[in-house]
C-alpha positions as CSV (number, residue, x, y, z in Angstrom):
1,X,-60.4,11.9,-44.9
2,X,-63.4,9.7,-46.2
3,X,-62.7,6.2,-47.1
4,X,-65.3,3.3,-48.0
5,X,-64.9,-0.1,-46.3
6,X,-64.2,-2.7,-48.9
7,X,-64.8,-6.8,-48.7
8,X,-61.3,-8.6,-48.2
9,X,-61.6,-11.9,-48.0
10,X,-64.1,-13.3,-46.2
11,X,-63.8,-9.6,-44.0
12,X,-64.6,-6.1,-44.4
13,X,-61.5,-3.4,-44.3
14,X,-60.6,-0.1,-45.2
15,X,-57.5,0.8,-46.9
16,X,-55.2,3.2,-44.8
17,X,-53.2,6.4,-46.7
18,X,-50.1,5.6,-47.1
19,X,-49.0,9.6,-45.7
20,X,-50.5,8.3,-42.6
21,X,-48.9,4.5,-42.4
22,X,-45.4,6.9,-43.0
23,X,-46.4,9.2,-40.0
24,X,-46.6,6.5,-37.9
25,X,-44.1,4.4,-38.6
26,X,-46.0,1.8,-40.0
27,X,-45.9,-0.7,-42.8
28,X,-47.2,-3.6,-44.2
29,X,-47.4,-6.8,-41.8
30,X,-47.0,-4.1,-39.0
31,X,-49.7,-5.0,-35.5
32,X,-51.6,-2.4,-34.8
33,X,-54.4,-2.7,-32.3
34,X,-58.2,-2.1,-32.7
35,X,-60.8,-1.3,-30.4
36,X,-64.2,0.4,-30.4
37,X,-65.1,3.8,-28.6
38,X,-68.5,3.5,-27.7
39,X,-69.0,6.5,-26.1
40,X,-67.8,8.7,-29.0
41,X,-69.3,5.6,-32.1
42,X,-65.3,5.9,-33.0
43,X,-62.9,2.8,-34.4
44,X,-59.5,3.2,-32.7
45,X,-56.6,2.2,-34.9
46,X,-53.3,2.8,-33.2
47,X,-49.7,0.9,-33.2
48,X,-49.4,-2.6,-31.2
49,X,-47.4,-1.7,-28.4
50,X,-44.2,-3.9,-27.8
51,X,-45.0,-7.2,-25.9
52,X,-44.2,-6.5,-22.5
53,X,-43.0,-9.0,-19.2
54,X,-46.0,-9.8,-17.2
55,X,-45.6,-10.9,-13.6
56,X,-45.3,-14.2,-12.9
57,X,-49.0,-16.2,-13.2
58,X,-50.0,-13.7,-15.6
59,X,-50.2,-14.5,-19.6
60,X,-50.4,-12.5,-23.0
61,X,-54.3,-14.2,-23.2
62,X,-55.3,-13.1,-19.6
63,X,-53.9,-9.2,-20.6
64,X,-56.0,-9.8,-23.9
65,X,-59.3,-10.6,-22.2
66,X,-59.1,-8.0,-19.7
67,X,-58.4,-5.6,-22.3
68,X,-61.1,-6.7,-24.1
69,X,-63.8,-6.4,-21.2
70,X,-62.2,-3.2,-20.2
71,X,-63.4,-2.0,-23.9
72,X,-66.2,-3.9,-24.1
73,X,-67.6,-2.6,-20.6
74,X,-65.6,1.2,-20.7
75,X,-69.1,3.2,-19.6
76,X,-70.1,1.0,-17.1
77,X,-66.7,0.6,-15.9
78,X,-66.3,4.7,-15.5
79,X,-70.0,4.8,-13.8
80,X,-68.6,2.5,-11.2
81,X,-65.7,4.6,-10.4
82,X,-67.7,7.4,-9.8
């Protein structure tokens, strides 16, 4: 389904169906996460996951910024592997 992105704020968004928000159990003030598939030029919007335990020495911002480098550097990341 097509949508436009639209200026909220001082941001850009685009409104999500609500048959969609129902499928997936989501509402308003529902986390969802966001991240950007480079290799396919496709935005990922998908539930938040529930906050997990980390071990001990490891924080919710450390996870974050690895998760973020892990999107950020996906293709090099899967070059390397192979």
């Amino acid at each position: 389904m097509r949508r436009k992105i639209c200026t909220i704020g001082n941001s850009q968004g685009v409104s999500l169906p609500e048959a969609v928000l129902e499928k997936l159990h989501l509402a308003v003030g529902s986390d969802v996460e966001v991240s950007l598939d480079e290799e396919h030029g496709r935005i990922v919007i998908e539930p938040a996951r529930p906050a997990t335990a980390y071990p001990e020495g490891v924080d919710a911002e450390f996870v974050t910024q690895v998760n973020e480098f892990i999107v950020q550097y996906r293709p090099a990341l899967k070059k390397l592997a192979e």
